[in-house]
KOLKEKE-153194 format. One record per residue (C-alpha): residue number from 1; x, y, z; residue in one letter. Coordinates in nm, 2 decimals. Layout:
// residues N
   n     xx     yy     zz res
 NUM      X      Y      Z   A
...
//
This chain:
// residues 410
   n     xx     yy     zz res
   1   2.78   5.20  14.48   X
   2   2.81   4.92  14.73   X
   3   3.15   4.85  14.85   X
   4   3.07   4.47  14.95   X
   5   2.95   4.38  14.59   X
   6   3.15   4.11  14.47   X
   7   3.33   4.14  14.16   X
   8   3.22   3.87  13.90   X
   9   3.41   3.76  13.60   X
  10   3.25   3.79  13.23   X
  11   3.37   3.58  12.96   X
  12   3.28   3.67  12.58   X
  13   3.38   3.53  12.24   X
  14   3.62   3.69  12.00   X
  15   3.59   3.54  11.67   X
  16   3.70   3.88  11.44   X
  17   3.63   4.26  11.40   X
  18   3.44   4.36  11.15   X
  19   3.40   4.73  11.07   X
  20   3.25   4.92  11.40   X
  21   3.15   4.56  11.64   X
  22   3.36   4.28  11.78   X
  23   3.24   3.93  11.65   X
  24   3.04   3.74  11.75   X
  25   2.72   3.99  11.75   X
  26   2.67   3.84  12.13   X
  27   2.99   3.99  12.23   X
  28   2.86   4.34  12.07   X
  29   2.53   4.26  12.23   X
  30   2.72   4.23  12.60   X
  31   2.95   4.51  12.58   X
  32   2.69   4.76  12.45   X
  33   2.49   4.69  12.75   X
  34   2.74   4.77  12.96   X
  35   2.82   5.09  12.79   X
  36   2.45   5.17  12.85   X
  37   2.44   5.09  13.19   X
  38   2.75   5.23  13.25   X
  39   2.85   4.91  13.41   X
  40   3.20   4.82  13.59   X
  41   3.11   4.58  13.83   X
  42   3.26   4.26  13.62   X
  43   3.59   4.18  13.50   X
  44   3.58   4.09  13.12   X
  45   3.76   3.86  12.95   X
  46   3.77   3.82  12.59   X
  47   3.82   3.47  12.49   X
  48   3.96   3.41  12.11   X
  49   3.85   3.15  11.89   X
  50   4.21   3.04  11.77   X
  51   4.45   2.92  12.01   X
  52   4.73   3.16  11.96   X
  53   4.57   3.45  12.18   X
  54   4.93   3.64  12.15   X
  55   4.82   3.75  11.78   X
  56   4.49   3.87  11.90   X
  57   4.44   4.21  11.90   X
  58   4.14   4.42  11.97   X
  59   4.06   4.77  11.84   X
  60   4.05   4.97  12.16   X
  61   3.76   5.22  12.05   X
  62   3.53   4.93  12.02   X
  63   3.57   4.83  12.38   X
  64   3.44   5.23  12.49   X
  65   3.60   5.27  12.88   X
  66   3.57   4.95  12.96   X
  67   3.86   4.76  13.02   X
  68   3.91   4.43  12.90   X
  69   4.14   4.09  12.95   X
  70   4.23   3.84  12.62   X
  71   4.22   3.47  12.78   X
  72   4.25   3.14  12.58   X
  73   4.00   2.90  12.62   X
  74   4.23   2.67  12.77   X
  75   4.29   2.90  13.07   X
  76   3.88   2.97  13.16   X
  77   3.74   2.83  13.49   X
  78   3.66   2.39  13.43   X
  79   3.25   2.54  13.52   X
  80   3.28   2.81  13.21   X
  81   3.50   2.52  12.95   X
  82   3.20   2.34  12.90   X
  83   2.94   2.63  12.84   X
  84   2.86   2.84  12.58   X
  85   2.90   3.19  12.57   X
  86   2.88   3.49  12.73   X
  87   2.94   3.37  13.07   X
  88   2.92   3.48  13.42   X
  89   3.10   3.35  13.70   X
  90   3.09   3.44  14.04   X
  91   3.36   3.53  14.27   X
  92   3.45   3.21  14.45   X
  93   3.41   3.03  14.07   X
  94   3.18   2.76  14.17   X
  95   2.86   2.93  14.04   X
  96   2.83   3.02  13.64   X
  97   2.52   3.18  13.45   X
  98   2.57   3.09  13.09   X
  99   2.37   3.24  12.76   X
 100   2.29   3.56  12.66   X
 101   1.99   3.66  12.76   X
 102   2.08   3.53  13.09   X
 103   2.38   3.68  13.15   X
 104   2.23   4.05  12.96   X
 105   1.97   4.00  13.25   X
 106   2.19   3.93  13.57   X
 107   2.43   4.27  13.47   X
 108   2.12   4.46  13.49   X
 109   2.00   4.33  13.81   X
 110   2.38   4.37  13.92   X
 111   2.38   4.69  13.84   X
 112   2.06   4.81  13.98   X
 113   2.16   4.64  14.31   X
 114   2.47   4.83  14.28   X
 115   2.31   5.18  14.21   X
 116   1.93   5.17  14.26   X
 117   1.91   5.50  14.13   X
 118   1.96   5.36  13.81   X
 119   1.56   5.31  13.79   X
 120   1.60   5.31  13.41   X
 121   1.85   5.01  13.38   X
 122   1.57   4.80  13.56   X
 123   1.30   4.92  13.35   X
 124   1.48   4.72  13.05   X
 125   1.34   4.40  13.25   X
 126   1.02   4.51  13.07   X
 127   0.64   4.42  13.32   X
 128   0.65   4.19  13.57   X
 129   1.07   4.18  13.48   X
 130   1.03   3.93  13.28   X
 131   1.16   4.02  12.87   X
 132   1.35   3.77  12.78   X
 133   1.29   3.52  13.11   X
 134   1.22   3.26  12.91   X
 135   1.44   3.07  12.73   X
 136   1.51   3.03  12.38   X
 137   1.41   2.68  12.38   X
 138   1.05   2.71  12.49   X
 139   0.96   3.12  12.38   X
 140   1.02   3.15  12.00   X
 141   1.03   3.53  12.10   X
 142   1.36   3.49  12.28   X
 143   1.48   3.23  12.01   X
 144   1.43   3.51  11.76   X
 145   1.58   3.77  11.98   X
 146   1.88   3.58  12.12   X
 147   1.97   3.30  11.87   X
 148   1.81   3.35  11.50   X
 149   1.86   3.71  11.45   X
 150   2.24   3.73  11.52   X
 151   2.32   3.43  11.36   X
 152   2.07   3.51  11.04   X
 153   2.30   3.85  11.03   X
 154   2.67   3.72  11.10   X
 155   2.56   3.50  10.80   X
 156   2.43   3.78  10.58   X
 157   2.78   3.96  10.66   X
 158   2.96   3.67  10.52   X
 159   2.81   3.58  10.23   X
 160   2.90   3.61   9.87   X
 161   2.77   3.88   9.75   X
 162   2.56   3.69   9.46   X
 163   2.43   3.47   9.83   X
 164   2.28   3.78  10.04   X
 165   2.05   3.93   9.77   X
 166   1.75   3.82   9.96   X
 167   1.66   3.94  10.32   X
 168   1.68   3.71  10.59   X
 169   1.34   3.52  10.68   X
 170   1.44   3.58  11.06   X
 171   1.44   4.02  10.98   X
 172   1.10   3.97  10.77   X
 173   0.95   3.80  11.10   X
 174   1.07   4.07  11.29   X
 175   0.94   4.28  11.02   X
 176   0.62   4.14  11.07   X
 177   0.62   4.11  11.45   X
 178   0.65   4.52  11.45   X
 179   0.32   4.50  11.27   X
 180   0.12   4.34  11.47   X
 181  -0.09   4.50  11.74   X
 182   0.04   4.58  12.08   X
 183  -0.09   4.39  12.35   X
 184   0.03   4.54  12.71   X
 185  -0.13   4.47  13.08   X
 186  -0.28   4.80  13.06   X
 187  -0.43   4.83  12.63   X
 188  -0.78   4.86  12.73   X
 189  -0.74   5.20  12.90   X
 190  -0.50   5.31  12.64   X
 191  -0.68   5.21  12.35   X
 192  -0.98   5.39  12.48   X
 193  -0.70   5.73  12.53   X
 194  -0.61   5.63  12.10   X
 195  -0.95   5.62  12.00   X
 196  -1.07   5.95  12.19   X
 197  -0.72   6.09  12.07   X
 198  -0.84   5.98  11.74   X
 199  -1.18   6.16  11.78   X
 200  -1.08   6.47  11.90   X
 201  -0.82   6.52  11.64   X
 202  -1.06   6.46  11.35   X
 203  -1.31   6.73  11.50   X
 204  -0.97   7.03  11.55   X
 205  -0.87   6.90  11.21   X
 206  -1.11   7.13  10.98   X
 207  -1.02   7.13  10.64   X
 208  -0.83   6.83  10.45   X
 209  -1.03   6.56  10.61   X
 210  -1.19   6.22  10.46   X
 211  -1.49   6.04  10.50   X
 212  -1.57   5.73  10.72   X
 213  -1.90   5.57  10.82   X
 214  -1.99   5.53  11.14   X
 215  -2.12   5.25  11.37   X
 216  -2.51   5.49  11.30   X
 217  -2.47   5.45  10.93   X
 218  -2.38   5.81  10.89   X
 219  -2.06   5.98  10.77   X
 220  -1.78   6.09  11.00   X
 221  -1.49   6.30  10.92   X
 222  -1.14   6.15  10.93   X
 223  -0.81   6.34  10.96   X
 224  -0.56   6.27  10.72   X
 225  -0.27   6.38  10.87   X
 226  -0.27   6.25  11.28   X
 227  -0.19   6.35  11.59   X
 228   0.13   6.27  11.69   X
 229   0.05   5.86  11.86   X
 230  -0.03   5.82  12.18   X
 231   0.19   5.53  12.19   X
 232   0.46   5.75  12.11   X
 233   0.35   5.95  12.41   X
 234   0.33   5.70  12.63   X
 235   0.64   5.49  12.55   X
 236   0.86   5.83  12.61   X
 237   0.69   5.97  12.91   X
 238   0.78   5.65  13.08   X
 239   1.16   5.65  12.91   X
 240   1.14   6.04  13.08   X
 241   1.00   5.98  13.39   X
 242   0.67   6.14  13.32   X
 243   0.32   6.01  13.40   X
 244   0.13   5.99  13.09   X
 245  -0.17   6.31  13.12   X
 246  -0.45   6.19  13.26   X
 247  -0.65   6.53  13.22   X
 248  -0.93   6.44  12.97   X
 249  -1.22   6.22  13.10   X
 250  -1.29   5.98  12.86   X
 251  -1.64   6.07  12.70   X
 252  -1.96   5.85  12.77   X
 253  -1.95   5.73  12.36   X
 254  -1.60   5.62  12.48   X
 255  -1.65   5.39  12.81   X
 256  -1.96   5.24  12.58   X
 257  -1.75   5.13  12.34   X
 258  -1.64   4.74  12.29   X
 259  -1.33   4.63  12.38   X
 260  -1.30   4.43  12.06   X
 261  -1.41   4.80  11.85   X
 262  -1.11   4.97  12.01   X
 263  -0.83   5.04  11.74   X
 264  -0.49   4.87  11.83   X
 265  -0.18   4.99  11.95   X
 266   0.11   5.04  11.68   X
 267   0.46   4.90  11.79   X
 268   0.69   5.21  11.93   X
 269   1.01   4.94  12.02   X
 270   1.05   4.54  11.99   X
 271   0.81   4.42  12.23   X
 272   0.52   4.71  12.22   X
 273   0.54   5.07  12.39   X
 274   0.81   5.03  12.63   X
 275   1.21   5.00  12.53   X
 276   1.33   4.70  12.70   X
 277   1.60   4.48  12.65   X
 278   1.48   4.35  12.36   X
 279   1.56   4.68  12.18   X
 280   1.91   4.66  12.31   X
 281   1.98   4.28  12.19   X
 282   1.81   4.36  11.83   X
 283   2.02   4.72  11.80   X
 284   2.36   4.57  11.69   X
 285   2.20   4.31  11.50   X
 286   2.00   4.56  11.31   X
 287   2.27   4.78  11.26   X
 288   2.47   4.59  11.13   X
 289   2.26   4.44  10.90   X
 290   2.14   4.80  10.80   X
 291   2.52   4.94  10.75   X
 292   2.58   4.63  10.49   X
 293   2.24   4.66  10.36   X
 294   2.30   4.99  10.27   X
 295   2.66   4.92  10.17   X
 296   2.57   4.67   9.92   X
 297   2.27   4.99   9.76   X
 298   2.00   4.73   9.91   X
 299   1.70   4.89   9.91   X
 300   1.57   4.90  10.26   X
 301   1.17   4.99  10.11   X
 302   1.04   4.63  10.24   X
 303   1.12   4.69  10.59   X
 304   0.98   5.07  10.69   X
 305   0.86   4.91  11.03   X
 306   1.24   4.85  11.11   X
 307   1.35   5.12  10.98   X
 308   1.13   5.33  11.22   X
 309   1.20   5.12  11.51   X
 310   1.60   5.19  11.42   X
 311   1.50   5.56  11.38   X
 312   1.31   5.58  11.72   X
 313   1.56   5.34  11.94   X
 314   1.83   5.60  11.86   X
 315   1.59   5.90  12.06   X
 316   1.64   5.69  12.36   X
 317   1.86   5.85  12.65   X
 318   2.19   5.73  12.65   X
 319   2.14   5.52  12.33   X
 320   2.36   5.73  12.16   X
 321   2.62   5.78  12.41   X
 322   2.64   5.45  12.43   X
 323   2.64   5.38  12.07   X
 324   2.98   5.65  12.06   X
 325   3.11   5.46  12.31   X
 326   3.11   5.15  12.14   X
 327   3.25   5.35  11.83   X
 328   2.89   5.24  11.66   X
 329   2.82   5.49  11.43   X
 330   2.39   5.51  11.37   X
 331   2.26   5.58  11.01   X
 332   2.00   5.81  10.98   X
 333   1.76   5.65  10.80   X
 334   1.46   5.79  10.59   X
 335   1.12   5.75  10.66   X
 336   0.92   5.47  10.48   X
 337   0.56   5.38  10.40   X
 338   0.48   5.08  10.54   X
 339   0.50   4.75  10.27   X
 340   0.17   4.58  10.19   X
 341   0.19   4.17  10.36   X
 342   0.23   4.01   9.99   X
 343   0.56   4.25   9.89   X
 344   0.70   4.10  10.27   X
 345   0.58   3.71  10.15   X
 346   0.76   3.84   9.80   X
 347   1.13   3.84   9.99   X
 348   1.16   3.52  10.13   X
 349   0.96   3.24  10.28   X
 350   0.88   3.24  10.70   X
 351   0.97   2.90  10.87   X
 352   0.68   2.71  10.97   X
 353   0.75   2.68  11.32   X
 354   0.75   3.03  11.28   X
 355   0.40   3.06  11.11   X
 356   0.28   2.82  11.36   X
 357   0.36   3.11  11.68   X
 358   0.19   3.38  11.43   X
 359  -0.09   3.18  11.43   X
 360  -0.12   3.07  11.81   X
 361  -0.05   3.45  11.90   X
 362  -0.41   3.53  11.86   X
 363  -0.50   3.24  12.10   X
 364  -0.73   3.46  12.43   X
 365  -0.76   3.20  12.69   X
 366  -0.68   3.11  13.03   X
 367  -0.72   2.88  13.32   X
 368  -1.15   2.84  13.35   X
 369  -1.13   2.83  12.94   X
 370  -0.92   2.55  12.91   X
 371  -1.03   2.40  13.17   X
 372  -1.37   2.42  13.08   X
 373  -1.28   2.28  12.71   X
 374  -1.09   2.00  12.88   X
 375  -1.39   1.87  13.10   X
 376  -1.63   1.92  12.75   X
 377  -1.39   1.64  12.62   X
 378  -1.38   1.41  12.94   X
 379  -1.07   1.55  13.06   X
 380  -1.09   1.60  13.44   X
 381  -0.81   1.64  13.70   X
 382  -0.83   1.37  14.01   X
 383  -0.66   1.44  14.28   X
 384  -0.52   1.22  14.55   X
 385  -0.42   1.24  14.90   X
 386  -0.07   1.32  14.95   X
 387   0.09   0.97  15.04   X
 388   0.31   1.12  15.36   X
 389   0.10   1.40  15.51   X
 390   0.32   1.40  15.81   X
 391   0.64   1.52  15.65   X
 392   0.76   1.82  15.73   X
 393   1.11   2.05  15.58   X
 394   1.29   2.21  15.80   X
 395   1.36   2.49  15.58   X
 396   1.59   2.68  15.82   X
 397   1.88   2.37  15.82   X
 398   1.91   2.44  15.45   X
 399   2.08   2.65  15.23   X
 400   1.86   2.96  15.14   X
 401   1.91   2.90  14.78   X
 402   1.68   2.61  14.80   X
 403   1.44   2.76  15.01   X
 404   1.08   2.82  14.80   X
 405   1.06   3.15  15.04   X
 406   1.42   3.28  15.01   X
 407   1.53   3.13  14.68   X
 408   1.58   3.39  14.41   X
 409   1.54   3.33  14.06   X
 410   1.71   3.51  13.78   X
//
């Protein structure tokens, strides 16, 4: 590690202790990432919600090995009073990142500066490092992720039991977000490895096959009983350091087909193939909600999809260990078939802002497009000439923060 990184100050809420996670869920969410990342790079302080911080009193095993500091929130820095938390602030106090994805995102990048061994702590910034970027109030993804799903469970923790029959709309539209197909930068190449996956396992298969009809009209055989997915094998040759095989050629029949023809890609973790830090915000959540769920003898038949993800997250490395160290302790769950789309609409109703992202999700466009469909309704950019040409920046008489080639975002 780097001797001249500053240490930074973290400040989470403490509202209660319930069972195996400190309240609220954002806390849990913070202080299981560290225990992932096996981060010690920040000072934590634990601020209570009462005033009287002398009665607090934290269960030690929930906190794993990292050591922690009870502050009231009269004492925090005047830039942290005003914010929501978690918060980080740096070491001279005059600069604070405030929210959770925000903050879950600058102790990764701390601690890959720190150790950039650590190539699998950056990986949980997802392509382009970019899961969970933007924020809550313009991606409904992060909303979900960040703000409806831990508040939709803290409130199915404390309600009467007569009020938390029905599942949470904000778990059914996760629910229904793990069944919809994958879309990654790379899905054309892998879809074509699925479908000649597909193919090749139906001809080994023999016996115990079904019928299908082909694209010719005539009859195909069908196996019953898969391969294990490729998106399986992709998503954990990346999560193992492995380059997916590359050894078969795809077949002519293959290259020829259309892109639209191509089967889809099942969901492996939250956002598609690849665990991110989406999967390490939703675990908590989901844990929790799956501990009381099945506390209560709720049957958990109308969510298989998030059953499985819960199932596959905990075959991550260093889930687990984590998870010990946060004394979370991870239910094995059975597998489920998945439940048909009117069984899901049975359970509870889906917000229509919600509805409204489901629908725009299938939207394929870009800039020529739009722009094209613009000017076919008389919409046409004008440009004019800049009114000061002449003006130049000197860049280098200002701070680097502020510098479009030296700035850095986060």
């Amino acid at each position: 590690m780097k001797d001249s990184i500053p240490e930074e100050h973290l400040y989470l809420g403490l509202s209660h202790e319930y069972k195996d996670s400190i309240f609220p869920l954002h806390t849990s969410i913070s202080l299981f990432l560290l225990s992932y990342c096996d981060c010690k790079l920040f000072k934590i302080f634990l601020v209570p919600t009462g005033e009287d911080v002398d009665n607090q009193f934290v269960t030690k095993n929930l906190l794993g090995d990292l050591e922690v500091h009870l502050i009231s929130r009269c004492q925090l820095p005047m830039v942290v009073q005003s914010c929501c938390l978690p918060a980080v602030v740096a070491k001279d106090g005059k600069f604070c990142r405030a929210g959770l994805a925000v903050v879950l995102r600058h102790i990764i990048q701390k601690t890959y500066e720190a150790d950039p061994s650590k190539k699998y702590v950056l990986e949980l910034l997802g392509f382009k490092k970019t899961c969970l970027k933007a924020c809550a109030e313009v991606s409904q993804w992060t909303r979900l992720c960040e703000i409806s799903i831990p508040l939709a469970v803290e409130g199915f923790l404390t309600a009467s039991p007569e009020h938390c029959q029905a599942v949470p709309a904000d778990i059914l539209q996760l629910e229904r977000k793990l069944g919809e197909p994958v879309r990654v930068h790379n899905d054309d190449k892998i879809r074509r490895q699925k479908l000649q996956q597909q193919k090749a396992g139906a001809k080994a298969a023999g016996p115990g096959l079904s019928k299908e009809v082909t694209e010719e009209g005539k009859t195909a055989e069908v196996d019953n009983h898969p391969l294990p997915s490729l998106e399986l094998s992709v998503a954990f040759s990346k999560l193992h350091v492995q380059e997916t095989s590359n050894a078969l050629r795809e077949a002519p029949v293959i290259r020829r087909t259309k892109t639209s023809d191509l089967p889809p890609l099942d969901h492996i973790f939250a956002e598609g193939l690849y665990f991110t830090l989406a999967d390490i915000v939703l675990l908590p959540c989901i844990h929790q909600f799956l501990v009381h769920s099945k506390k209560q003898g709720k049957n958990l038949g109308n969510l298989p999809l998030i059953s499985s993800w819960y199932r596959r997250v905990q075959e991550v490395p260093g889930i687990k260990k984590a998870a010990d160290k946060c004394s979370m302790q991870l239910l094995q769950l059975p597998e489920l078939m998945p439940a048909p789309e009117e069984q899901l609409q049975d359970f509870s109703s889906v917000p229509d802002e919600l509805e409204e992202e489901h629908e725009d999700s299938h939207f394929i466009g870009g800039p020529r497009p739009t722009m094209t469909k613009l000017m076919e309704s008389g919409i046409e950019a004008k440009f004019s000439p800049h009114p000061c040409p002449n003006w130049t920046i000197d860049w280098s008489n200002l701070p680097s923060a502020v510098s479009p080639g030296e700035g850095k975002s986060f």
